[in-house]
TORRO-504590 format. One record per residue: residue number from 1; residue in one letter; chain; x, y, z of N, C-alpha, C in turn. Coordinates in steps of 0.02 Angstrom, whole numbers. Layout:
TORRO-504590
<NUM,'A','A',<X,Y,Z>,<X,Y,Z>,<X,Y,Z>>
...
//
This chain:
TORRO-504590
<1,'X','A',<42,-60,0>,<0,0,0>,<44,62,0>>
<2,'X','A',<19,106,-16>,<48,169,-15>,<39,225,48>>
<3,'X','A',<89,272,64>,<97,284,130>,<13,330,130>>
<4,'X','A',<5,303,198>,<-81,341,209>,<-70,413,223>>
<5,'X','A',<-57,451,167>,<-53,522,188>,<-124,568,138>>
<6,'X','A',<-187,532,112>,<-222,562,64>,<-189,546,-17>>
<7,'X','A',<-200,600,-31>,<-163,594,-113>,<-78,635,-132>>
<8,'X','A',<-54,592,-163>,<-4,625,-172>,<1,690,-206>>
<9,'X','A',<49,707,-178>,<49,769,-207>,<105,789,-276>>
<10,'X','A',<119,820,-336>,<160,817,-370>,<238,836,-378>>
<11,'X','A',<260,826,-415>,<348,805,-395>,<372,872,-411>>
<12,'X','A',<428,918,-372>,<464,968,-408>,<462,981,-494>>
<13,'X','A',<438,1029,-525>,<421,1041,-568>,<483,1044,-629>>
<14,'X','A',<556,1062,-579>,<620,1051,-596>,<651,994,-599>>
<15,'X','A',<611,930,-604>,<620,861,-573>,<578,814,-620>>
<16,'X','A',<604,786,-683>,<566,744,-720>,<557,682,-665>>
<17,'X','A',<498,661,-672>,<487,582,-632>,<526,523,-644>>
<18,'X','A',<545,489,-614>,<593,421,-621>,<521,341,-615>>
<19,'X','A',<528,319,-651>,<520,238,-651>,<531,194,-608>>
<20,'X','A',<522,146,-597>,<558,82,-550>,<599,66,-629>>
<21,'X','A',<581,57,-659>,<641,25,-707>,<718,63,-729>>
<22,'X','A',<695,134,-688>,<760,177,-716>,<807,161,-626>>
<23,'X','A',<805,117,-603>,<831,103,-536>,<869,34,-520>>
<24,'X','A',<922,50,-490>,<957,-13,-501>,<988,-31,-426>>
<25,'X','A',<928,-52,-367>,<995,-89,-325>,<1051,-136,-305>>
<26,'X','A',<1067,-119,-284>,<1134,-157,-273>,<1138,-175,-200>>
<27,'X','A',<1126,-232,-171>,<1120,-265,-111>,<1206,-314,-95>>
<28,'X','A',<1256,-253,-49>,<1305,-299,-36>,<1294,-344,30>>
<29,'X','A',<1245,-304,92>,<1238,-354,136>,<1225,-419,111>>
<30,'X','A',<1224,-498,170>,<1199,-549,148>,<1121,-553,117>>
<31,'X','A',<1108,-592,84>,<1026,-602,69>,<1018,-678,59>>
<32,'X','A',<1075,-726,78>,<1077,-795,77>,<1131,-810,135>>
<33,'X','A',<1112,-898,147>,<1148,-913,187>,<1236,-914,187>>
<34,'X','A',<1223,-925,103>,<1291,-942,101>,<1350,-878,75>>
<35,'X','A',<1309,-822,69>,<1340,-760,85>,<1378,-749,148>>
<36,'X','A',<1328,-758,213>,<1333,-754,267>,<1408,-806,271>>
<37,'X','A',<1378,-848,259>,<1435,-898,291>,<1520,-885,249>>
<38,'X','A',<1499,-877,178>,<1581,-865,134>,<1621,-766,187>>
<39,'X','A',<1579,-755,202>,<1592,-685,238>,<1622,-701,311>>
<40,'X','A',<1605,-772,341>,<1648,-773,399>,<1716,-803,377>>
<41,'X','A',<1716,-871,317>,<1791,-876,304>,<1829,-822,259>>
<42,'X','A',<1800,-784,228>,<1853,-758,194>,<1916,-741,198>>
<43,'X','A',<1941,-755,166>,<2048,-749,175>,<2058,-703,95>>
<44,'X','A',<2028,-648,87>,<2078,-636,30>,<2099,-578,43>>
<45,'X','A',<2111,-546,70>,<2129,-465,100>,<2109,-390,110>>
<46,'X','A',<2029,-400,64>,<1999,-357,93>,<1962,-349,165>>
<47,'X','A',<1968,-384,215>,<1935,-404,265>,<1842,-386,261>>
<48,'X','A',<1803,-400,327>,<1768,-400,343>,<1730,-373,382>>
<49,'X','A',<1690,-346,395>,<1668,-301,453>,<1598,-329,485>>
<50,'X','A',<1529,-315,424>,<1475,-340,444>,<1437,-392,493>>
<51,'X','A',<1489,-469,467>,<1458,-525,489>,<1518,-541,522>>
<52,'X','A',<1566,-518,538>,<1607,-526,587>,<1581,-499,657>>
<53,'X','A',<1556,-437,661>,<1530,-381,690>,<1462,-431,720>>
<54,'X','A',<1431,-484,666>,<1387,-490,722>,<1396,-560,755>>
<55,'X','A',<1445,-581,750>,<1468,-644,785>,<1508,-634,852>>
<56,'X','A',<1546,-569,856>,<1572,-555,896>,<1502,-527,948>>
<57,'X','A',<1461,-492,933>,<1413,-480,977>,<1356,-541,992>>
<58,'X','A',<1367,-592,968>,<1326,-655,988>,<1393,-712,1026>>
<59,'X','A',<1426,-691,1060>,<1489,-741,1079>,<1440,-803,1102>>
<60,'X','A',<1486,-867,1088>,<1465,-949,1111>,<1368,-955,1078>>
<61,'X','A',<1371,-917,1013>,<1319,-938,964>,<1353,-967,916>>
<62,'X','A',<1320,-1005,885>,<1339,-1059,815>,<1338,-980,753>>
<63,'X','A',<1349,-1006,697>,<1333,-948,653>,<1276,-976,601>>
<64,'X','A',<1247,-1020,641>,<1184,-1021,597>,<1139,-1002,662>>
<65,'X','A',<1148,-1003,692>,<1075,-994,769>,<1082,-895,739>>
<66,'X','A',<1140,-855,729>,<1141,-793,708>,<1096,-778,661>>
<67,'X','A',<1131,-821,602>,<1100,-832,531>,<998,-818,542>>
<68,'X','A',<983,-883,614>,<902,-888,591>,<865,-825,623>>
<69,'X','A',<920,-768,654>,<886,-699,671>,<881,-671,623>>
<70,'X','A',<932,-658,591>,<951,-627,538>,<903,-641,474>>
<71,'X','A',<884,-682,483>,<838,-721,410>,<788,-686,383>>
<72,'X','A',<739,-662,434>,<683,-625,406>,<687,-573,374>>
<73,'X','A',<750,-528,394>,<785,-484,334>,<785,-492,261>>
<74,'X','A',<866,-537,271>,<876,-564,239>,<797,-599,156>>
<75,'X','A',<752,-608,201>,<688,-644,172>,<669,-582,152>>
<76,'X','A',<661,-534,182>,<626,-485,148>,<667,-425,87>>
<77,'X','A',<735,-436,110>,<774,-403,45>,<769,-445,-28>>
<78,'X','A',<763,-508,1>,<739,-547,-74>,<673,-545,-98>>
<79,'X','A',<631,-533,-78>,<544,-530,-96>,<564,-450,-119>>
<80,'X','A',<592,-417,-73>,<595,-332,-107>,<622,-330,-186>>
<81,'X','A',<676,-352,-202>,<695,-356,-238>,<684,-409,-330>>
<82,'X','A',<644,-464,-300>,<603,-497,-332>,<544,-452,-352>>
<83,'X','A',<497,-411,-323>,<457,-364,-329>,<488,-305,-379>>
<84,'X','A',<540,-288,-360>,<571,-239,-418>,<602,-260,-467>>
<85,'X','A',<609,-313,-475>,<640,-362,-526>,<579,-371,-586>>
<86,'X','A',<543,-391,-570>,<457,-391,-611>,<437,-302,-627>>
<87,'X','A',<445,-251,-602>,<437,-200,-609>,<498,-170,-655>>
<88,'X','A',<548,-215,-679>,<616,-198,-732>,<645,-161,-685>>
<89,'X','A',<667,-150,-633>,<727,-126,-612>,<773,-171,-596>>
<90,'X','A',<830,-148,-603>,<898,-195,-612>,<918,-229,-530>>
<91,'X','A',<909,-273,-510>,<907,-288,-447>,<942,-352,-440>>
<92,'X','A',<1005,-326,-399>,<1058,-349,-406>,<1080,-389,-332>>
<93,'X','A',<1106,-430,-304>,<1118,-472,-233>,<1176,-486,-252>>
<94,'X','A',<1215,-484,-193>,<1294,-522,-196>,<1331,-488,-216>>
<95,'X','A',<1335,-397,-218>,<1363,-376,-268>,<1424,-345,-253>>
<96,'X','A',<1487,-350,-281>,<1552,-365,-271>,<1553,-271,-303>>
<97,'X','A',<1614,-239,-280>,<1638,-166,-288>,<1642,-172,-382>>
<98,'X','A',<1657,-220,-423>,<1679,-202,-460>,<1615,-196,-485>>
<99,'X','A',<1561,-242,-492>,<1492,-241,-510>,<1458,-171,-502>>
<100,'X','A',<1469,-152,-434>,<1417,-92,-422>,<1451,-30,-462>>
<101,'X','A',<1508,-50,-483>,<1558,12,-537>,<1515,10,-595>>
<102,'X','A',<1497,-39,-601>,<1471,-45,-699>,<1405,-25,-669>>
<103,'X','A',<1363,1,-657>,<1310,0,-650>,<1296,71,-652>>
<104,'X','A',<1338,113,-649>,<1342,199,-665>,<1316,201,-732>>
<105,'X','A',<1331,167,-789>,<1313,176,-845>,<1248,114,-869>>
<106,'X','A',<1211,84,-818>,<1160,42,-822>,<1091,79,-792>>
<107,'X','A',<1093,124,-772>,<1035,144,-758>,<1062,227,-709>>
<108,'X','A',<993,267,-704>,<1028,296,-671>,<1003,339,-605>>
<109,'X','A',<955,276,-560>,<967,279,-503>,<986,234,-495>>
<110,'X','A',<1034,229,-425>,<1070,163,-391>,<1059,183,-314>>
<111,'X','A',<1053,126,-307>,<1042,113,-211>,<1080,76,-187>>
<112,'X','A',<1119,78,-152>,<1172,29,-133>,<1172,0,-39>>
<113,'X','A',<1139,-49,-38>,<1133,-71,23>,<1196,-101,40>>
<114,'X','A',<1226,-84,77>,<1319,-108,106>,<1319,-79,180>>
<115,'X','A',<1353,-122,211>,<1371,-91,285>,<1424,-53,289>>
<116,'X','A',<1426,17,301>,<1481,50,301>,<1546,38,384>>
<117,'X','A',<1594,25,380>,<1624,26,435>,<1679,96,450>>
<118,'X','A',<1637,138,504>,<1692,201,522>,<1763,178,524>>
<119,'X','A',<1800,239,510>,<1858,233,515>,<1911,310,492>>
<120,'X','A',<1979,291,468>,<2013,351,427>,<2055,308,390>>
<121,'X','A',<2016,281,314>,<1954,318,309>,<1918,266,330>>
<122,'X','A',<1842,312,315>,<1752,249,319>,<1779,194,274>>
<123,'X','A',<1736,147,263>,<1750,103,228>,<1698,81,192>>
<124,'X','A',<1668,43,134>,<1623,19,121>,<1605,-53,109>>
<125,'X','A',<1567,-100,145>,<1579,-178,138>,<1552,-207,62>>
<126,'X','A',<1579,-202,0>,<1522,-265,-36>,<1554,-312,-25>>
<127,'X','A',<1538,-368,-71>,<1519,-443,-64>,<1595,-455,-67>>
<128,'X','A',<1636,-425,-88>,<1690,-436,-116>,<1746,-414,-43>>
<129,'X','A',<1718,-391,8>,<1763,-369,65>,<1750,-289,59>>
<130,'X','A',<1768,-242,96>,<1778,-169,114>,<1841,-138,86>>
<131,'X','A',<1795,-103,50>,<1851,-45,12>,<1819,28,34>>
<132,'X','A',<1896,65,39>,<1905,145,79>,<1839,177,32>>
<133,'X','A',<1808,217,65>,<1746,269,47>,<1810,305,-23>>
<134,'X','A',<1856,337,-19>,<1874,378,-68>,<1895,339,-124>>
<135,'X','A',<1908,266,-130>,<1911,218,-203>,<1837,215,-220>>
<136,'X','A',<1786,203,-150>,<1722,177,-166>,<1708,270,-240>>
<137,'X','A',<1706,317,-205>,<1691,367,-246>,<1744,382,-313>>
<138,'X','A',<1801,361,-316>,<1816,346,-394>,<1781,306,-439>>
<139,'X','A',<1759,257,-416>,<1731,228,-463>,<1666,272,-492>>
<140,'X','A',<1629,324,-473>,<1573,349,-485>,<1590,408,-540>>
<141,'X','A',<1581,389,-625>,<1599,426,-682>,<1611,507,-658>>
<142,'X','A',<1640,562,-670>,<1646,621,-653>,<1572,660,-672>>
<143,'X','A',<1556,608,-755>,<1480,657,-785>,<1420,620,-743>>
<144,'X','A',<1421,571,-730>,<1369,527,-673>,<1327,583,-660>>
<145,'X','A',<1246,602,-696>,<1199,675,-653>,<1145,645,-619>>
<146,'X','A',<1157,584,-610>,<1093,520,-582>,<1096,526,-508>>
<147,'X','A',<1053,474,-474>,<1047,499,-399>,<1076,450,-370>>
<148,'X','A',<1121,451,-341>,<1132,382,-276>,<1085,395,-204>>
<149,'X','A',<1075,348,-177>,<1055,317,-120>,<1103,287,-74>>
<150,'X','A',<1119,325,-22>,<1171,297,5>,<1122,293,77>>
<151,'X','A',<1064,294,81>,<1075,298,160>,<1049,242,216>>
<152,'X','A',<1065,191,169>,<1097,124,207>,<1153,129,242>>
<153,'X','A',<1203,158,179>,<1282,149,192>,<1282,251,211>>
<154,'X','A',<1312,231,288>,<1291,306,305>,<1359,311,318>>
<155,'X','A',<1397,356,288>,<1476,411,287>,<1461,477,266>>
<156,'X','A',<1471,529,291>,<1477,598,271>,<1543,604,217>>
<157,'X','A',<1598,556,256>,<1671,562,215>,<1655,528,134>>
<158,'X','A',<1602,486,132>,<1574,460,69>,<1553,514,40>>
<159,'X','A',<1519,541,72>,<1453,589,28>,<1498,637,2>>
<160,'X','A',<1561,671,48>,<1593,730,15>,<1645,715,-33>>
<161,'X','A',<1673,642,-35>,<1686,615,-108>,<1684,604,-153>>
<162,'X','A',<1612,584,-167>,<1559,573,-227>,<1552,645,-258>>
<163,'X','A',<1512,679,-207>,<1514,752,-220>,<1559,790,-252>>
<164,'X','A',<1615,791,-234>,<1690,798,-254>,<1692,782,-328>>
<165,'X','A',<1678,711,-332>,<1702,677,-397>,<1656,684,-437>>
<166,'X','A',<1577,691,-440>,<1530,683,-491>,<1486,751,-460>>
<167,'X','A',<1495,808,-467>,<1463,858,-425>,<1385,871,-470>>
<168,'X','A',<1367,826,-526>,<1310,853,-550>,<1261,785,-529>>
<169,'X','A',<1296,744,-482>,<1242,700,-458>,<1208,731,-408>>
<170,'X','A',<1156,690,-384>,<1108,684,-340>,<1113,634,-294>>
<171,'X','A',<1133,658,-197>,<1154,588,-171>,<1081,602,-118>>
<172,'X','A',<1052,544,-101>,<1012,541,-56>,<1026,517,26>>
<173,'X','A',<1050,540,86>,<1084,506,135>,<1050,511,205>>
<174,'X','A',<1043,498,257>,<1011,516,315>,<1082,544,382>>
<175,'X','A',<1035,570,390>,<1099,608,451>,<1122,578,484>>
<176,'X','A',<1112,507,497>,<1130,456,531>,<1124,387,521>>
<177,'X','A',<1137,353,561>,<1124,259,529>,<1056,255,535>>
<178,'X','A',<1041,214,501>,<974,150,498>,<995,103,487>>
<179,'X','A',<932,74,532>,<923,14,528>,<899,-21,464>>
<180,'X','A',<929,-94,439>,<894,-108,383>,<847,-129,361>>
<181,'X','A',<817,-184,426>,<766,-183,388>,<705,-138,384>>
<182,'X','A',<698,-54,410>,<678,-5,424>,<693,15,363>>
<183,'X','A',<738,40,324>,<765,60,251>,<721,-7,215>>
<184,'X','A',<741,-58,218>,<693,-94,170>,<635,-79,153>>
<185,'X','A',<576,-67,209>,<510,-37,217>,<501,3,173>>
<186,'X','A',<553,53,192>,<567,120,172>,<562,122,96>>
<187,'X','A',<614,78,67>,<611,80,-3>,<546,68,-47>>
<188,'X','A',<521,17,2>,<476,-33,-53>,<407,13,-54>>
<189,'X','A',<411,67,-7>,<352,122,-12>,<374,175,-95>>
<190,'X','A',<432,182,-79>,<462,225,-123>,<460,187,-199>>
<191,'X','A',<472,149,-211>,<464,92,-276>,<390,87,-271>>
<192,'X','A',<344,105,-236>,<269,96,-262>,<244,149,-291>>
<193,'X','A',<268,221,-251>,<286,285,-279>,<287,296,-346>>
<194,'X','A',<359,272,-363>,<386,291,-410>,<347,241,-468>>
<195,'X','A',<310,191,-461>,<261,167,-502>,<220,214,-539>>
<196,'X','A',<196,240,-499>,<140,287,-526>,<163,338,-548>>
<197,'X','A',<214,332,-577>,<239,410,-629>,<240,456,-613>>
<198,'X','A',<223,477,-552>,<209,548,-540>,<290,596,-510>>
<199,'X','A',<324,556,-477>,<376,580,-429>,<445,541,-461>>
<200,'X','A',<500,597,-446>,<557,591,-460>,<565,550,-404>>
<201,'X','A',<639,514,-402>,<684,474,-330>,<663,517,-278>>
<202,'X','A',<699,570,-262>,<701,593,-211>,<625,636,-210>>
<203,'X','A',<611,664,-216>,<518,667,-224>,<488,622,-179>>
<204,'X','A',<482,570,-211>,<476,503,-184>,<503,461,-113>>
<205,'X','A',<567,484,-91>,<580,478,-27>,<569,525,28>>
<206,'X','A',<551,603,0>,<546,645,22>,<472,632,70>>
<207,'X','A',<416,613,9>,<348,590,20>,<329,549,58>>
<208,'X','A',<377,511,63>,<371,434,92>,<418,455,185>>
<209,'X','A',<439,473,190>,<467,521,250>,<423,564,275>>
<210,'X','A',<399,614,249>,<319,658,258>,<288,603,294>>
<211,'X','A',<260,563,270>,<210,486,284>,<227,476,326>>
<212,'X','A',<309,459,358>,<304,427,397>,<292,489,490>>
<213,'X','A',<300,530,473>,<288,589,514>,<212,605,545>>
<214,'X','A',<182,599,454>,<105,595,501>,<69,557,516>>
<215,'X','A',<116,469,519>,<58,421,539>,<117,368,520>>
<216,'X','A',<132,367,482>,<150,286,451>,<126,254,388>>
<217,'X','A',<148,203,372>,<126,189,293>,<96,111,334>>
<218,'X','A',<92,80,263>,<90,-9,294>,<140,-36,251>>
<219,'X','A',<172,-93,268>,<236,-118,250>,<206,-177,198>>
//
């Protein structure tokens, strides 16, 4: 359903409307078991942060008793994304730094669900291990005028990178962390949005934020 706020209202007039099909996420958290699990052995030198991070806070748990908390997430980033997958947006799981590079010229919103780990510098986790926020923003073309979604992966030192490097994009971020599967919600209001032609990306999250201020949506 769509957030219970009456009728929508229309998108910045400076702001052509975006599609679900002009949108492309990119999901580096796990969304399978065996994500989860290749993320506790990994040995290749980008290290790990995420699912290390939550093993250490479950001490003398198995990493599947973790895993069956974790699941309903996990369950619902795949139904999210199956849902936008049928709607033609490019919806992507497992996705490794070099993947979410090519995807600047595949569409041109991108959402990138990754756990960011603070630091000097931040860092960003895909599938592939954590790479520094200022490589993560090379990879983003200089002409790139599309919108990212970063505010899964929450760094300011990200945002003033990107910015830096592609200054005619559009980044979408929250002043602080969220939670994910709260951002999941979040999105799948915003992808119903953006169905109905009426609202640009950010329009659309803008609206869907409004919503959640005067009441709430339904998930």
């Amino acid at each position: 359903m769509s957030p219970t706020t009456g009728p929508p209202s229309a998108p910045p007039l400076d702001e052509a409307p975006h599609s679900v099909a002009d949108c492309a996420l990119a999901f580096a958290v796990p969304t399978r078991y065996s994500e989860f699990e290749r993320a506790i052995h990994a040995r290749d030198g980008r290290g790990r942060d995420f699912v290390p991070a939550m093993l250490a806070a479950n001490p003398g748990r198995t990493p599947a008793s973790i895993w069956a908390d974790y699941a309903p997430m996990a369950d619902y980033a795949r139904t999210l994304l199956s849902e936008a997958a049928a709607a033609c947006a490019l919806a992507v799981s497992d996705v490794t730094f070099a993947r979410w590079s090519q995807l600047f010229r595949e569409r041109p919103v991108l959402v990138l669900f990754a756990h960011c780990r603070p630091g000097r510098p931040d860092a960003v986790e895909f599938a592939d291990g954590l790479v520094p926020a200022p490589e993560v923003a090379r990879a983003v073309p200089p002409d790139f005028s599309g919108v990212i979604d970063f505010t899964v992966c929450y760094s300011l030192e990200l945002y003033a990178a990107v910015k830096t490097r592609a200054s005619h994009c559009q980044l979408v971020l929250n002043k602080g962390e969220t939670a994910l599967n709260e951002r999941l919600a979040f999105l799948r209001q915003v992808l119903r949005l953006l169905a109905g032609g009426r609202y640009s990306y950010p329009a659309a999250t803008a609206e869907v934020r409004l919503a959640l201020i005067r009441g709430g949506f339904s998930r």
